[in-house]
C-alpha positions in Angstrom: 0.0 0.0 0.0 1.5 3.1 -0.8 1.3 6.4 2.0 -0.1 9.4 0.8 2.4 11.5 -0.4 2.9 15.2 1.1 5.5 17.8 1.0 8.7 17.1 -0.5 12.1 18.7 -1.1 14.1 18.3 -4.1 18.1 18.1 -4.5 21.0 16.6 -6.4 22.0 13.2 -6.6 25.0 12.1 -5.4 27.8 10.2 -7.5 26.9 6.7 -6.6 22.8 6.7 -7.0 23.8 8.7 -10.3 25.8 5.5 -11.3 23.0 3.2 -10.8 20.7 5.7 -12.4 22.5 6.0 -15.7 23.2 2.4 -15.8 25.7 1.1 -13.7 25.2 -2.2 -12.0 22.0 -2.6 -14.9 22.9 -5.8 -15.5 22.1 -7.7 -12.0 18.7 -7.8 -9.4 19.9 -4.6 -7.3 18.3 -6.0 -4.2 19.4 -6.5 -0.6 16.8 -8.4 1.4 15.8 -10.5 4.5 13.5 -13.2 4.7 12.3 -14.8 8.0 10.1 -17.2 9.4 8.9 -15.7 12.9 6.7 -17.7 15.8 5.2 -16.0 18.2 4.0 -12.6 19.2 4.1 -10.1 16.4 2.6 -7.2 17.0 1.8 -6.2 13.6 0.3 -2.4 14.2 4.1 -2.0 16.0 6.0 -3.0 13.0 3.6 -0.8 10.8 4.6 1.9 13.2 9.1 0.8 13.4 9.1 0.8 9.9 7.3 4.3 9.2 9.4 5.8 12.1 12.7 4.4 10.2 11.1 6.1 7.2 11.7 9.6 9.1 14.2 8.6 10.3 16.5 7.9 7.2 15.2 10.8 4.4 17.3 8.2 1.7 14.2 5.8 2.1 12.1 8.6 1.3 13.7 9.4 -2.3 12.3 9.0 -5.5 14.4 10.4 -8.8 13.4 13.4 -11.1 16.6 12.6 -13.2 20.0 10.9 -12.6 21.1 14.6 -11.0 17.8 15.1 -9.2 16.3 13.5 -6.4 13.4 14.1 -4.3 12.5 13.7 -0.6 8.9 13.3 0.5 8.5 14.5 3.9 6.7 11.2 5.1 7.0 6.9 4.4 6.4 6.1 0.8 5.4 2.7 2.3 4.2 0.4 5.0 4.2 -2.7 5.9 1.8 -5.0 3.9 -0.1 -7.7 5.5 -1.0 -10.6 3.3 -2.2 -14.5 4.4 -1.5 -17.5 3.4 -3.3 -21.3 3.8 0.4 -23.6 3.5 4.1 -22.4 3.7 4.8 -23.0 0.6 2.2 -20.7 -0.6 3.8 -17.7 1.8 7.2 -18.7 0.2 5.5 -18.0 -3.2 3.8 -14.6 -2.3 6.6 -13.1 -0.2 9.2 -14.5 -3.7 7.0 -12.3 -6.1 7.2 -9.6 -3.4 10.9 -9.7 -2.6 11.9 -10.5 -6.0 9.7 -7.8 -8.2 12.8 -5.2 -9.3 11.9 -1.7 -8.2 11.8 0.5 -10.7 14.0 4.0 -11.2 11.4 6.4 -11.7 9.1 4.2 -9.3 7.6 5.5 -5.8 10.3 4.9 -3.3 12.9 2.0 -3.4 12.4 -0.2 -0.3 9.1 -2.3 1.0 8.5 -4.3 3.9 5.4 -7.7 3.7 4.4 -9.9 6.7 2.8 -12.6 5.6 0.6 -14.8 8.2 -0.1 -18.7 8.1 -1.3 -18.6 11.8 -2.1 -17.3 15.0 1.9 -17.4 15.8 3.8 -17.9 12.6 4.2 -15.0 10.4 6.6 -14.8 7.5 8.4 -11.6 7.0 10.0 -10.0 4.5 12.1 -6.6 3.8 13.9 -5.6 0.2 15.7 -2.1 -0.3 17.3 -1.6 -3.5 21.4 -1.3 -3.9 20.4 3.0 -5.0 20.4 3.5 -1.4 21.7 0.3 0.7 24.6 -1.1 1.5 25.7 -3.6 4.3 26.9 -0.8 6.7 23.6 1.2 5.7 21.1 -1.7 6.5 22.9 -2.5 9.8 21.9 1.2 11.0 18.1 0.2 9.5 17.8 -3.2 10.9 19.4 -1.7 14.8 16.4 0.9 14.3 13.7 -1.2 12.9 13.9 -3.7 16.2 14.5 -0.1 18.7 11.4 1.4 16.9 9.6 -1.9 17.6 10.4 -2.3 21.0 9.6 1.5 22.0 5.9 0.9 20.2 5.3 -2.2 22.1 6.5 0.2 25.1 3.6 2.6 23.8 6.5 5.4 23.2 5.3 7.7 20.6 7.7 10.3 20.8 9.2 12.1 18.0 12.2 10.2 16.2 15.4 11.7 17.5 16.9 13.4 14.4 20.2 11.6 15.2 21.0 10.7 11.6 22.8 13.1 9.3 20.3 14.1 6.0 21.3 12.2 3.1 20.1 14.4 0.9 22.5 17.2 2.6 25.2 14.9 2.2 24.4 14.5 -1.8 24.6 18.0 -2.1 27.9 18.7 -0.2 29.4 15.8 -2.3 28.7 17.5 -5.7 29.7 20.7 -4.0 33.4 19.0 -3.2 32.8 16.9 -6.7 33.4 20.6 -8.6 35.7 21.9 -6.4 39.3 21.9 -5.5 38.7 17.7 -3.9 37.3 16.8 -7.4 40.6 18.1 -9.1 42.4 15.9 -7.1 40.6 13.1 -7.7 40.8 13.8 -11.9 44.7 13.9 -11.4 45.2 10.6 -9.3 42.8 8.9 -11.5 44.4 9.5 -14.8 47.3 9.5 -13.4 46.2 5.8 -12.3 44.8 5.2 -15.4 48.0 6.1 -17.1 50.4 4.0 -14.9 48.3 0.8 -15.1 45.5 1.1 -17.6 41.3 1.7 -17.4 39.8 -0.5 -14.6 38.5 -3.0 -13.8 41.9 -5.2 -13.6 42.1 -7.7 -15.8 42.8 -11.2 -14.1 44.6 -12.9 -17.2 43.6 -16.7 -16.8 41.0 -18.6 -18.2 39.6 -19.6 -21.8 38.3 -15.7 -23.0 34.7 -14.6 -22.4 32.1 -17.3 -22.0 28.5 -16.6 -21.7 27.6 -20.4 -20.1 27.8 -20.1 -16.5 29.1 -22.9 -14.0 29.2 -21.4 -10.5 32.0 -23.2 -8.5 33.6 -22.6 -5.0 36.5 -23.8 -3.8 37.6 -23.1 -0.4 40.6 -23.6 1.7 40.8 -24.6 5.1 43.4 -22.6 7.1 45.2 -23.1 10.1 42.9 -22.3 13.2 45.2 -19.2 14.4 45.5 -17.6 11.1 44.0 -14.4 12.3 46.3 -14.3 14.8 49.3 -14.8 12.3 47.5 -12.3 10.1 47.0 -9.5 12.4 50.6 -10.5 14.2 52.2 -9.3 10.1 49.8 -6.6 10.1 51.3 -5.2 13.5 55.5 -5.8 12.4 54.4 -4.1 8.9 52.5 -0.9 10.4 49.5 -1.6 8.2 45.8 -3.0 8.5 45.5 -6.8 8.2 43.1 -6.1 5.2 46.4 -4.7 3.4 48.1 -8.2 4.8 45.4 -10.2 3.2 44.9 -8.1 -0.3 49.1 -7.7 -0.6 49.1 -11.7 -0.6 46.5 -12.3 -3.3 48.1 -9.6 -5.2 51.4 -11.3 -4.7 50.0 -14.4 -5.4 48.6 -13.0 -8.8 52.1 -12.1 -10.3 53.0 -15.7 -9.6 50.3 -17.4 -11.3 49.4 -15.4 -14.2 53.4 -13.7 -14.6 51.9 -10.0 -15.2 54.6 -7.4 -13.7 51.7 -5.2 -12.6 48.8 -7.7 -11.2 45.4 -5.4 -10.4 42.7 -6.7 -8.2 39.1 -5.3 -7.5 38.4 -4.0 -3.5 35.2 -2.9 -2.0 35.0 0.6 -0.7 32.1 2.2 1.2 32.3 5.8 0.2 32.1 7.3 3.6 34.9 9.6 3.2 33.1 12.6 4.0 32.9 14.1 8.2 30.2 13.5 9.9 28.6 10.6 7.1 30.4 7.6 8.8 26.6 6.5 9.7 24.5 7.7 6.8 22.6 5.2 5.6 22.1 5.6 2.1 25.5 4.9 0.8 26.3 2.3 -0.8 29.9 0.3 -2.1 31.7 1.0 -4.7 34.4 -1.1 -6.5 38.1 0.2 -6.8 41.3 -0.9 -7.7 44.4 -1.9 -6.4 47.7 -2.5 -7.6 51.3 -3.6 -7.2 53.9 -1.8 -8.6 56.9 -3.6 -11.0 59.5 -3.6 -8.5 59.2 -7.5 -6.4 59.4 -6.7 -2.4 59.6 -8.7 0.8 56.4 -9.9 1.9 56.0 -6.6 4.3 57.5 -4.4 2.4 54.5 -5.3 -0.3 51.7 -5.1 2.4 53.2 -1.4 3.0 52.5 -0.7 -0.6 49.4 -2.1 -0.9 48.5 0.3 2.6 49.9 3.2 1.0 48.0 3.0 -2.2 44.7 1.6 -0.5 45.0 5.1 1.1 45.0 6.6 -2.3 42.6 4.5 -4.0 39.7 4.9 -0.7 40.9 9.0 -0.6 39.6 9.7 -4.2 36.6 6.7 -4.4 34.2 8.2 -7.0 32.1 6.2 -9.1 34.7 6.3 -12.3 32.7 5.9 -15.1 30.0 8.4 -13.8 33.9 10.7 -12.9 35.3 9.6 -16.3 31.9 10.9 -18.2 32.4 14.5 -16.7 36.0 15.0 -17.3 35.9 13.0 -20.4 38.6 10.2 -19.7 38.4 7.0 -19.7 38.9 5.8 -16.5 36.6 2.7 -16.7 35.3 0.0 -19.2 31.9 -1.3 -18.8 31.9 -3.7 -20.9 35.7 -5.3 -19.4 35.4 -7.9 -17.7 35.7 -7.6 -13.9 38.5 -9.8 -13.0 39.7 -10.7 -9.6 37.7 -9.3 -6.5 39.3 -9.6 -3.0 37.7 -9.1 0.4 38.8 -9.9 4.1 35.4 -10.9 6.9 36.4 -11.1 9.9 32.5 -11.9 10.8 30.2 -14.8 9.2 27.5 -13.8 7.2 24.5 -14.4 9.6 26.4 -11.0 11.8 24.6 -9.1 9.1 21.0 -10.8 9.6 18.1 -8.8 11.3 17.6 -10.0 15.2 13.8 -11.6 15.1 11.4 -9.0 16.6 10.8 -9.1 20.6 9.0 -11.9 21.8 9.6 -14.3 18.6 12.1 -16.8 17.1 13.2 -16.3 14.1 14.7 -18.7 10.8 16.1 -17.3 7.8 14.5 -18.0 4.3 16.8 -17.7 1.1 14.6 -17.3 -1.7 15.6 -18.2 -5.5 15.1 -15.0 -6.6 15.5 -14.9 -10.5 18.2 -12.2 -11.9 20.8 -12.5 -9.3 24.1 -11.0 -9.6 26.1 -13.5 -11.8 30.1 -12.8 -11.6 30.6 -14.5 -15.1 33.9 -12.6 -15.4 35.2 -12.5 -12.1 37.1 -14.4 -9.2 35.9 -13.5 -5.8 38.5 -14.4 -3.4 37.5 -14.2 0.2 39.4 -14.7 3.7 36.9 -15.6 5.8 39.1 -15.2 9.1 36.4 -16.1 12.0 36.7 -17.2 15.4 36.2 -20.8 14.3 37.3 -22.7 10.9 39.3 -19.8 9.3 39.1 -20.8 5.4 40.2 -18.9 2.0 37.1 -19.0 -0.1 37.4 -18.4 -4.2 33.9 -18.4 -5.8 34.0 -18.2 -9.7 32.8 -19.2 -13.3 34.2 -22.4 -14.4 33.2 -22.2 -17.8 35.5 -18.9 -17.7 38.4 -19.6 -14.9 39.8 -23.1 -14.9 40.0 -24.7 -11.6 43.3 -25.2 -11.6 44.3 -21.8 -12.2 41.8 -20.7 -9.2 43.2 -23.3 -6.9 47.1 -22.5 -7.1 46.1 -18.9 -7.0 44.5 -20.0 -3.4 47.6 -22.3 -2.8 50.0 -18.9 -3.1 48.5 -16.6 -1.3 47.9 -18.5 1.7 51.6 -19.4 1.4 52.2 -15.8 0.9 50.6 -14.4 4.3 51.2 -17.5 6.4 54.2 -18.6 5.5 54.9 -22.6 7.5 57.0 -21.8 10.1 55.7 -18.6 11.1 
């Protein structure tokens, strides 16, 4: 059901909704959702009354699009929370999979719903999707910790004002265009062609593998590593002055050079774009993709994770949204169509750290849904060190019509070797 719409502001885009709105990430289901089973006590009027609250809260999830540079910002919830029943589980599964899985679209009313679904007097099923424009994982762990606060206080019967406690995304958008065309943006075009220059348009190649295949295998291999290899990681991280993430991406970079033999191996990096004061808790900002590279010259194993600090400094101090940056200065900094590579990231928590807590006074158990139009990495090695408190592993997932396995398992092999050397 959609609110009734009421005053609204209007006001520029930033960089990274103007890269999904001109096309970026066009090619994959830009959702990020939760599915849950709950059994118990739902108050359903108090989730109605969370998820509006977290509405005002948040202005992002009051945004709808004019144009890729404009954005507007309704002054109350585009949504609530819809109520539907079902006879069977199965047929809940089914209605909350056309709900979850319907795209949004960009010139739709708002970009985030919320469905409850009951098959009884204590077993709900319930559902939230928010669209990548505006989400990220550091942006829906700010909405879930407020959707289960706003909950509790309406089951308290508090219904006071919500504290105004999170920056304005829509102030942040315009002082981001405002440093965009000033003397930060200059900065950024020099480093970036600069970049460009030293080691070509991004996204890194990752130089193994048959050529572009459009059939899609989807393999994982994964690695089991000792049980203190976090200690071992952050013990390097400490005797090199650097962050283990630099320890972790310095090894697969390393590891790179070995197996393909390119004097200047690139790799892909997530990066949140929270580099402006005062935004570290915006929610509305979501990750962008960078890259990362090693120089020609070969180094000790420390001396390469102070590199790969150094320029991660670099790469996070000027993350724009390059082909949206590369549009406006005219440079080609990016290549859509090139294939994405190799993709590195370091977890230091499992996934289910990022699920939503089950509303007070129920228990809850995760659905996944098969949700056609998934993001399909058919050009890209995803190489993960999952470094948690129990059963540490190295985790590569990948195409194997594209990568061969071997390839992807000695890649594995060296960069473990690389970062915990035997003996160490």
């Amino acid at each position: 059901m959609t609110m009734p719409q009421v005053k609204a502001s209007r006001g520029p885009t930033s960089l990274m909704e103007m890269a999904r709105l001109t096309g970026e990430f066009a090619d994959w289901h830009n959702l990020h959702y939760t599915v849950m089973w709950l059994t118990g006590e739902l108050n359903i009027a108090a989730v109605r009354d969370a998820w509006r609250r977290v509405c005002l809260r948040h202005d992002v999830l009051r945004r709808t699009y004019v144009s890729p540079e404009e954005a507007r910002t309704d002054d109350d919830a585009l949504s609530e929370a819809e109520m539907h029943t079902a006879e069977t589980d199965a047929e809940a599964i089914e209605l909350m999979r056309r709900f979850i899985g319907t795209p949004f679209s960009l010139d739709g009313p708002g970009f985030s719903r919320v469905a409850i679904v009951q098959c009884g007097e204590r077993r709900f099923l319930f559902g939230i999707a928010i669209d990548h424009i505006i989400n990220d994982l550091a942006s829906w762990a700010r909405i879930r910790t407020d959707f289960t606060d706003f909950y509790n206080r309406a089951l308290a019967g508090d219904a006071s004002d919500v504290p105004n406690t999170s920056r304005s995304y829509q102030s942040f958008a315009a002082e981001y265009r405002r440093m965009f065309a000033g003397a930060w943006g200059k900065e950024c075009r020099e480093f970036w062609h600069s970049y460009t220059q030293e080691f070509g348009t991004i996204p890194p190649p990752f130089s193994v593998g048959t050529g572009h295949i459009d059939e899609y295998r989807p393999t994982v291999i994964t690695r089991e590593l000792p049980a203190d290899a976090k200690t071992r990681l952050q013990k390097s991280s400490v005797q090199a002055r650097v962050t283990p993430f630099a320890v972790a991406t310095a090894g697969v970079l390393a590891a790179t050079r070995d197996v393909t033999g390119d004097p200047l191996p690139g790799i892909s990096v997530n990066q949140h774009g929270r580099m402006l004061p005062g935004t570290a808790q915006t929610a509305g900002l979501f990750v962008q993709t960078v890259p990362l590279h090693l120089g020609r010259e070969v180094r000790s194993p420390l001396e390469t994770a102070r590199e790969v600090f150094l320029r991660t400094h670099d790469v996070f101090e000027y993350s724009i949204p390059l082909l949206v940056a590369g549009r406006y200065w005219n440079e080609t900094l990016m290549e859509a169509d090139q294939a994405a590579g190799l993709h590195v990231s370091l977890n230091e928590e499992p996934p289910s750290s990022h699920d939503m807590s089950p509303f007070t006074a129920t228990e809850g158990e995760y659905v996944e849904l098969d949700i056609p139009g998934g993001k399909r990495a058919l050009d890209t090695v995803v190489v993960s060190w999952n470094l948690y408190e129990t059963r540490p592993q190295l985790v590569a997932y990948y195409n194997e019509a594209r990568f061969p396995s071997a390839d992807v398992e000695q890649l594995l092999v060296a960069a473990e070797r690389y970062v915990l050397p035997s003996g160490s």
